[in-house]
NUNUVO-221420 format. One line per field, with one value per residue (C-alpha): residue number from 1; residue in three letters; chain; x, y, z. Coordinates in Angstrom, 3 decimals. Each point is the difference from the previous one (the first is absolute). Last residue first. Layout:
BEGIN
nr	c(NUM|...)
rest	c(ALA|...)
kette	c(A|...)
xx	c(X|...)
yy	c(Y|...)
zz	c(Z|...)
end
This chain:
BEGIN
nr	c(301|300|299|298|297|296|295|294|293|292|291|290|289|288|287|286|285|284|283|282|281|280|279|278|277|276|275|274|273|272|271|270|269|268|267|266|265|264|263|262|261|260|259|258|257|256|255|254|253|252|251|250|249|248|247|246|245|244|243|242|241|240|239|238|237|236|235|234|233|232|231|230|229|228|227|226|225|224|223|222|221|220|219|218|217|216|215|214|213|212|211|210|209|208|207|206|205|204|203|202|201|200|199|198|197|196|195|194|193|192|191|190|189|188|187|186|185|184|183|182|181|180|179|178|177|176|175|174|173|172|171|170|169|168|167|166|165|164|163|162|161|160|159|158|157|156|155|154|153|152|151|150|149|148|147|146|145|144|143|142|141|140|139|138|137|136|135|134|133|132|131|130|129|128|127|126|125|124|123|122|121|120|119|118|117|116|115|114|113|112|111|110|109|108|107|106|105|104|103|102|101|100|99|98|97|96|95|94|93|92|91|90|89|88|87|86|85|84|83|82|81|80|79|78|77|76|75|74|73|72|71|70|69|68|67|66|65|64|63|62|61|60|59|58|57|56|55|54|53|52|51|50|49|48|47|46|45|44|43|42|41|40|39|38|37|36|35|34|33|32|31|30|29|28|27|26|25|24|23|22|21|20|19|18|17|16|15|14|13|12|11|10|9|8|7|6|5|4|3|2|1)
rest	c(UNK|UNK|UNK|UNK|UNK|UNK|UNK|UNK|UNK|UNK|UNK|UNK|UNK|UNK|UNK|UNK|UNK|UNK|UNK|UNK|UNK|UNK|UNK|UNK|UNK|UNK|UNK|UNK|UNK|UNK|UNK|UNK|UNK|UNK|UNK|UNK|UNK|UNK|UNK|UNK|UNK|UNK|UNK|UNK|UNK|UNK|UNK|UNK|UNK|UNK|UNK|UNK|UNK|UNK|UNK|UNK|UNK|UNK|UNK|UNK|UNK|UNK|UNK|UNK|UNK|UNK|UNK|UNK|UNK|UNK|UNK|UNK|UNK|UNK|UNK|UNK|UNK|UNK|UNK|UNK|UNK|UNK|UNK|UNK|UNK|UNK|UNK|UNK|UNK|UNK|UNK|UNK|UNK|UNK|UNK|UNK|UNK|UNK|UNK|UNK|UNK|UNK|UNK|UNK|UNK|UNK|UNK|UNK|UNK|UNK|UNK|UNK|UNK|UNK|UNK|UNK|UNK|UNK|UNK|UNK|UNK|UNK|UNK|UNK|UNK|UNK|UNK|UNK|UNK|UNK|UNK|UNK|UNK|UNK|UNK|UNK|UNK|UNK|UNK|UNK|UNK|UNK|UNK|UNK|UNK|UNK|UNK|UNK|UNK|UNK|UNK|UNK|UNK|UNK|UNK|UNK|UNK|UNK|UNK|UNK|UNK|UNK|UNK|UNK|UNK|UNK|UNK|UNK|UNK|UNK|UNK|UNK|UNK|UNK|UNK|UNK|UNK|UNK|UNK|UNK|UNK|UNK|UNK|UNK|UNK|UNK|UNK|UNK|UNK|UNK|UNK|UNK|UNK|UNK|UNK|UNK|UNK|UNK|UNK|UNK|UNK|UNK|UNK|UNK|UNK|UNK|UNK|UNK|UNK|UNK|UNK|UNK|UNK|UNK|UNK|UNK|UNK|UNK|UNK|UNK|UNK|UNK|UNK|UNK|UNK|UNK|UNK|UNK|UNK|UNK|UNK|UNK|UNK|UNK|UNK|UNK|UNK|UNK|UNK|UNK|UNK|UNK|UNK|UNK|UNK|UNK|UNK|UNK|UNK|UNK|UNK|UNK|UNK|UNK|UNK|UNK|UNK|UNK|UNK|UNK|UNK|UNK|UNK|UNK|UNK|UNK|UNK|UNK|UNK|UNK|UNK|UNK|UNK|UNK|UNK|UNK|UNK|UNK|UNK|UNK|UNK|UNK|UNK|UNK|UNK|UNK|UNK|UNK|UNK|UNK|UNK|UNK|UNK|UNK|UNK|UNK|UNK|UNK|UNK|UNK|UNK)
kette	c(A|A|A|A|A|A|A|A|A|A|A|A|A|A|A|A|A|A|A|A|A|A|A|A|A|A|A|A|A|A|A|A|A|A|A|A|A|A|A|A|A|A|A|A|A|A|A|A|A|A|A|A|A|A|A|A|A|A|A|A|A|A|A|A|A|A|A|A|A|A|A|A|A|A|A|A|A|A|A|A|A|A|A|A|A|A|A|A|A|A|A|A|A|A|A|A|A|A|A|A|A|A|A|A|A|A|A|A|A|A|A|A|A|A|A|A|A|A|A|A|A|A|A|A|A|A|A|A|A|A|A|A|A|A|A|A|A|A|A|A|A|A|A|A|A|A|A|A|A|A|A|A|A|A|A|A|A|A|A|A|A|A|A|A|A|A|A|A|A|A|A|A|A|A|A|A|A|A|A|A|A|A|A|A|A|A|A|A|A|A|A|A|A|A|A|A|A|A|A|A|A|A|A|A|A|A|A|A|A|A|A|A|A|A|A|A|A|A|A|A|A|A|A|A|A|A|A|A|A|A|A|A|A|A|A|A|A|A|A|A|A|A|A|A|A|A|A|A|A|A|A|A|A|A|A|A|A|A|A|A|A|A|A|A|A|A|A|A|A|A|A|A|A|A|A|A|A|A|A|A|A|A|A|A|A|A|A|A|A|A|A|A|A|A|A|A|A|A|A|A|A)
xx	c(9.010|2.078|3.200|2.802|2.769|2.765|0.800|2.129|3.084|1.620|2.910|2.717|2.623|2.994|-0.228|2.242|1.259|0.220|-2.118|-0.988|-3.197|-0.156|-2.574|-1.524|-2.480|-2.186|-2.505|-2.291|-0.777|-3.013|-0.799|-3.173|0.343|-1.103|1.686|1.148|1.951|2.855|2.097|3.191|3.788|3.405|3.025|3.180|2.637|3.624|1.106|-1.484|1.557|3.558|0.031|-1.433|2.770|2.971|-1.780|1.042|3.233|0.687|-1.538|1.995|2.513|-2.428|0.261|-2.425|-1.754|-3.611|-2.495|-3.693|-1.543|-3.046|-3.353|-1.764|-1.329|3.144|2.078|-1.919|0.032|3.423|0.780|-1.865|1.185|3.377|-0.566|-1.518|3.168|2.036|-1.974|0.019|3.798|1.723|1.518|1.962|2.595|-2.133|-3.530|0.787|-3.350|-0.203|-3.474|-1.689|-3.315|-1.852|-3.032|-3.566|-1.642|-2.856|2.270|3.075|-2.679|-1.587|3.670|0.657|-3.537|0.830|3.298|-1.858|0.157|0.542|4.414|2.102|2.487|-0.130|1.870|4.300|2.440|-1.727|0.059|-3.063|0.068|-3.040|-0.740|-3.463|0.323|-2.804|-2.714|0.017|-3.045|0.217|3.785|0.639|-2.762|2.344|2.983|-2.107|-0.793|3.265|1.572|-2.907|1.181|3.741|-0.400|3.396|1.372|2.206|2.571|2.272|1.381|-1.531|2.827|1.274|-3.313|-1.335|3.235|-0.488|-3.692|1.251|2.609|-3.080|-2.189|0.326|-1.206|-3.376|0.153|-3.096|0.446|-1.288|0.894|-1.460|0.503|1.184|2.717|-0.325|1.335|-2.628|1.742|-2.348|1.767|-1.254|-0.247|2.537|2.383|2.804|0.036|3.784|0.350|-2.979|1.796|3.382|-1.939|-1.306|3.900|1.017|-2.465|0.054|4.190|-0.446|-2.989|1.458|0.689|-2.746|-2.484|-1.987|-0.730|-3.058|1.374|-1.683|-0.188|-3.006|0.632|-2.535|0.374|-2.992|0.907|-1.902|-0.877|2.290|0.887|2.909|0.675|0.674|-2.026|-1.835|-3.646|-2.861|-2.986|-3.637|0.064|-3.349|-1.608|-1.177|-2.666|0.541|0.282|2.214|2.268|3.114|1.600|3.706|2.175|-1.607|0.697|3.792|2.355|4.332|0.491|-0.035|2.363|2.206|-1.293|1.452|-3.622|-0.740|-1.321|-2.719|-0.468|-3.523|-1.195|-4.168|-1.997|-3.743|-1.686|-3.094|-0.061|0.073|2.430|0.367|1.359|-0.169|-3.365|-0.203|-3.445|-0.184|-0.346|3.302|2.092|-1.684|0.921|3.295|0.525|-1.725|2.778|2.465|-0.701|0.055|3.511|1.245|1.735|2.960|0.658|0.232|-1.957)
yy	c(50.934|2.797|1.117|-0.165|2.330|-0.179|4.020|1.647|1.099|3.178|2.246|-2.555|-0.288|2.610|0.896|2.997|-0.406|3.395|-1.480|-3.934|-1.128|-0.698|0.675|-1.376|1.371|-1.335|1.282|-2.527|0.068|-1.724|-3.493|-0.436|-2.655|1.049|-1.579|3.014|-0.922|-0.588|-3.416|1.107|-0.595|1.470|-0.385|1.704|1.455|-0.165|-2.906|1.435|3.133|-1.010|-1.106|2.621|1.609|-2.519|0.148|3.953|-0.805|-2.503|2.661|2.689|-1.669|0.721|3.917|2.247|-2.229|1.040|-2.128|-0.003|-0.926|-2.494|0.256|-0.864|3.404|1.415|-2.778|1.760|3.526|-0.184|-2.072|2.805|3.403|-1.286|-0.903|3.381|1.628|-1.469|0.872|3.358|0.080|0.303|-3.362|0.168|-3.093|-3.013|-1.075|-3.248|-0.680|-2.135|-0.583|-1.621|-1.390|-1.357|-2.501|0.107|0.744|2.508|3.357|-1.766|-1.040|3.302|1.987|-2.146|0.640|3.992|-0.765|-1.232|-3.889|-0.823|0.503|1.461|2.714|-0.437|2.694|-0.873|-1.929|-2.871|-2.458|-0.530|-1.709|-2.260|-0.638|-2.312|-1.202|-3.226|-1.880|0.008|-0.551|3.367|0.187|-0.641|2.843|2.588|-1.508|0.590|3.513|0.591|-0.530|1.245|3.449|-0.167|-1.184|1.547|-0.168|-2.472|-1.398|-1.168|-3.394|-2.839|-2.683|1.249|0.661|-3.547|-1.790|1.804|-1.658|-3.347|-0.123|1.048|-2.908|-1.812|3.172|-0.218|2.086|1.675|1.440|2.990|1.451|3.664|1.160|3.404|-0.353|-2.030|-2.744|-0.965|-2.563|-1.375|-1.367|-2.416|-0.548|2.644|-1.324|0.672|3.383|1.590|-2.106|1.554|3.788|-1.684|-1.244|3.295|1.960|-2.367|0.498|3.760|-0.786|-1.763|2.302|3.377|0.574|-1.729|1.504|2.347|-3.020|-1.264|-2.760|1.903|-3.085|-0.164|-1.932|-1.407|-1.652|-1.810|-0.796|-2.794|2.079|-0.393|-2.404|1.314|3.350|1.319|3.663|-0.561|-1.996|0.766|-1.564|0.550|3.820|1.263|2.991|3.466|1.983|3.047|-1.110|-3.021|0.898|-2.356|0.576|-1.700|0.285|-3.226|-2.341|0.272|2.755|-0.520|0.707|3.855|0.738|2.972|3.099|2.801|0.734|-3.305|-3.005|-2.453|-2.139|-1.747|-2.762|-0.219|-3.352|0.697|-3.538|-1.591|-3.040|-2.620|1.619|2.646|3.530|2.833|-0.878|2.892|-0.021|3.557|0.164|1.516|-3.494|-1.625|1.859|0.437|-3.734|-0.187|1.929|-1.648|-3.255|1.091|1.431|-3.380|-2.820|-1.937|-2.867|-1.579|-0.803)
zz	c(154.985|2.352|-1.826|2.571|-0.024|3.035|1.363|-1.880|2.117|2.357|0.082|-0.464|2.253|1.403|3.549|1.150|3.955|2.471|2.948|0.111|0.408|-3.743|-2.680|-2.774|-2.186|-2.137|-2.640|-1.976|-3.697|-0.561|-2.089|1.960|1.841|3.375|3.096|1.463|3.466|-2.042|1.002|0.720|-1.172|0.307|-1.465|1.200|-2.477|1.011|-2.245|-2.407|0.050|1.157|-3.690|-1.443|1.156|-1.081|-3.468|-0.078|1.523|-3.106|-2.642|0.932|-2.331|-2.642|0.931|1.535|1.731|-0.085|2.523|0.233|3.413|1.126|1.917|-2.845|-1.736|1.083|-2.836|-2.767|0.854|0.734|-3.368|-1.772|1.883|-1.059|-3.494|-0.433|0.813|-1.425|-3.206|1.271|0.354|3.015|0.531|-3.052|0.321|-0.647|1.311|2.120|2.061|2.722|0.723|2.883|-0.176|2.863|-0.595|0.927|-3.143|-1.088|0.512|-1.916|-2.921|-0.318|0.023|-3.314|-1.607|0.598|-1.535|-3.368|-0.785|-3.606|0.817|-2.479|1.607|3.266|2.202|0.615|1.327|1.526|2.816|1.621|3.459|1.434|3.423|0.905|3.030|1.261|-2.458|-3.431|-2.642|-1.875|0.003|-3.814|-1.195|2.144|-2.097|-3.703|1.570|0.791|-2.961|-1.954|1.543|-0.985|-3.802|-0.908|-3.271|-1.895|1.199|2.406|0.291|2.318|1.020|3.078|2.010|-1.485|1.230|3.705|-0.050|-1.271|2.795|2.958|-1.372|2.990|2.053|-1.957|-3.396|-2.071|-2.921|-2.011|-3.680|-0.989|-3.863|-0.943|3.290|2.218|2.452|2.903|2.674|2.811|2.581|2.880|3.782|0.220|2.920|-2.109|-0.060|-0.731|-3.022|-1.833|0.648|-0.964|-3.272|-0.990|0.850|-2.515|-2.553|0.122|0.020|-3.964|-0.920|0.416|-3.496|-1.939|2.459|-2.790|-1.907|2.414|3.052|2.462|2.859|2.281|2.771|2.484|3.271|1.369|4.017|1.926|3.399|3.003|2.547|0.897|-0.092|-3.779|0.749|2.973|-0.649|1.388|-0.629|1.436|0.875|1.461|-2.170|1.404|-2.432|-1.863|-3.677|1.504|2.592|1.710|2.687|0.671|2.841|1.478|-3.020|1.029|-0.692|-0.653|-3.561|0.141|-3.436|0.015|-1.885|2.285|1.204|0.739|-2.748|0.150|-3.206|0.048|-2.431|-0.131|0.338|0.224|0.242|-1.685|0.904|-1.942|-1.976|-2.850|1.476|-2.384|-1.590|-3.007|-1.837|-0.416|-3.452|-0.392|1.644|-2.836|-2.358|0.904|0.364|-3.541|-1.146|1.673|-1.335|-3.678|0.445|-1.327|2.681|-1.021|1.975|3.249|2.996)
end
C-alpha cells in the first residue's frame, strides 16, 4: 500500500468514528485485545506474570482471559508497527540525525510483522513495508525533505484508517516537533479516533529549548493526553541527541507490553463505550492499558 493519501480520508474517518459507529476489534469473533505495560514503584518493567495474575472487568462484570501473550515471548501476536515521520519545514535542522535515530528505532524490531511509514507535513504520504522491503523503507526516511506545514492530526487519522482490517499489536510512534498547524481534522476528532481504536500510541516529542513556555506547554498536556487514552506514554528529549535513548525506551516498551484477550460477556451491538479495568494480583505494580472500548456496531435490517 503506497501512495499519496489526501486529508479526505481522515475526515470521513472522524466522521464516522463520531457517529458512533466505531468496531474496535473486526474478526470473526468478536475479541477484546488490549496491550498492558506493568511497571513497580521505581518504574522497572514486571515482565514475568502469566494469564493467572490477570483480572479482567468489563462495566462491572468478571471476564475470562482467552489470549495471553508476554511481551515478544514466543509465539506472539503479528505486530503492526507504525511511524509517523514530521517531515513539515520547521525540522530542516534536525532532520539528518531525526532520521537516523528513526531508522535505529525500526532496526531494533525486527520481528514487526510489517511497517507502516507516514511522512508529513501539509500533505500526509503512507506506505506499507514487509520485512523485505526494510532497504526501501530506510531510503524513503532519507530521501523526504522538510517542508511545508504540519498536518499532524490527518496523519493519524489517515494511519488509524490503514489498520482497520488488522489482526494482533498495534504500536505506532509519532515523531514531531511541534502542534498541527494545517490539518481538516480538529483535535477533538484526533482524541475520537485513539479512544475508538485498539492500538498504542507513543509519542516522542522534540519541542526545542524553552520547555516552559505555554505553547510547550500545551504540546505536552496534548501528546499525554493523546498517548493515555491508549495505554501508551509521551516522551520529551530535550535535545536531538536525546532522541536515540528516547527510541531505546519505547523500545523496551513494546517489547515489555503483554497482550491480552477475552471474549466480553455483553454481546449487544450497540456501538457503546465500554469501561475496563485490569488488575493484577500482585501488590505495589501500576497497570498502564486502555480504559475501556466501543462495543462492535451492527445495524439490525
Amino acid at each position: 500500500m503506497r501512495g499519496r493519501v489526501g486529508v479526505a480520508a481522515a475526515a470521513a474517518l472522524a466522521a464516522w468514528a463520531i457517529a458512533g459507529h466505531a468496531q474496535v476489534f473486526r474478526s470473526a469473533v468478536d475479541v477484546v485485545s488490549l496491550g498492558v505495560t506493568v511497571t513497580d514503584k521505581q518504574g522497572q518493567f514486571i515482565t514475568d506474570l502469566t494469564v493467572d495474575d490477570f483480572e479482567i472487568v468489563e462495566d462491572g462484570k468478571p471476564q475470562t482471559v482467552k489470549y495471553f501473550s508476554r511481551g515478544d515471548a514466543e509465539p506472539a501476536p503479528d505486530l503492526h508497527l507504525g511511524l509517523l515521520f514530521d517531515t513539515s519545514s520547521s525540522m530542516e535542522e534536525d532532520i539528518a540525525f531525526s532520521r537516523s535515530a528513526a531508522i535505529k528505532f525500526l532496526n531494533a524490531l525486527p520481528t514487526a510483522t510489517d511497517v507502516t511509514l507516514v511522512d508529513f507535513d501539509t500533505e500526509v504520504r503512507v506506505a506499507r513495508y514487509g520485512p523485505k522491503d526494510f532497504p526501501r523503507l530506510v531510503e524513503r526516511i532519507r530521501r523526504r525533505r522538510p517542508e511545508g506545514n504540519t498536518a499532524l492530526h490527518d496523519a493519524i487519522g489517515v494511519y488509524l484508517d490503514g489498520l482497520a482490517l488488522d489482526e494482533g499489536r498495534k504500536i505506532f510512534v509519532l515523531y514531531t516537533d511541534g502542534l498541527d498547524t494545517s490539518s481538516s481534522m480538529s483535535y477533538g476528532d484526533t482524541l475520537d479516533l485513539l479512544r475508538a481504536s485498539d492500538v498504542t500510541m507513543y509519542a516522542v516529542g522534540f519541542l526545542g529549548a524553552s520547555p516552559g513556555s505555554t505553547r510547550s506547554a500545551e504540546q505536552r498536556m496534548r501528546f499525554q493526553q493523546m498517548t493515555e487514552l491508549t495505554g501508551g506514554l509521551a516522551f520529551f528529549p530535550g535535545t536531538v541527541k536525546d532522541l536515540d535513548p528516547t527510541y531505546a525506551k519505547v523500545v523496551a516498551e513494546i517489547k515489555a507490553q503483554y497482550t491480552i484477550g477475552y471474549l466480553s460477556t455483553n454481546a449487544k451491538a450497540d456501538g457503546s463505550w465500554r469501561k475496563v479495568e485490569i488488575k493484577v494480583k500482585r501488590p505495589g505494580v501500576k497497570i498502564r492499558s486502555r480504559k475501556g472500548y466501543y462495543a462492535p456496531y451492527r445495524q439490525h435490517p
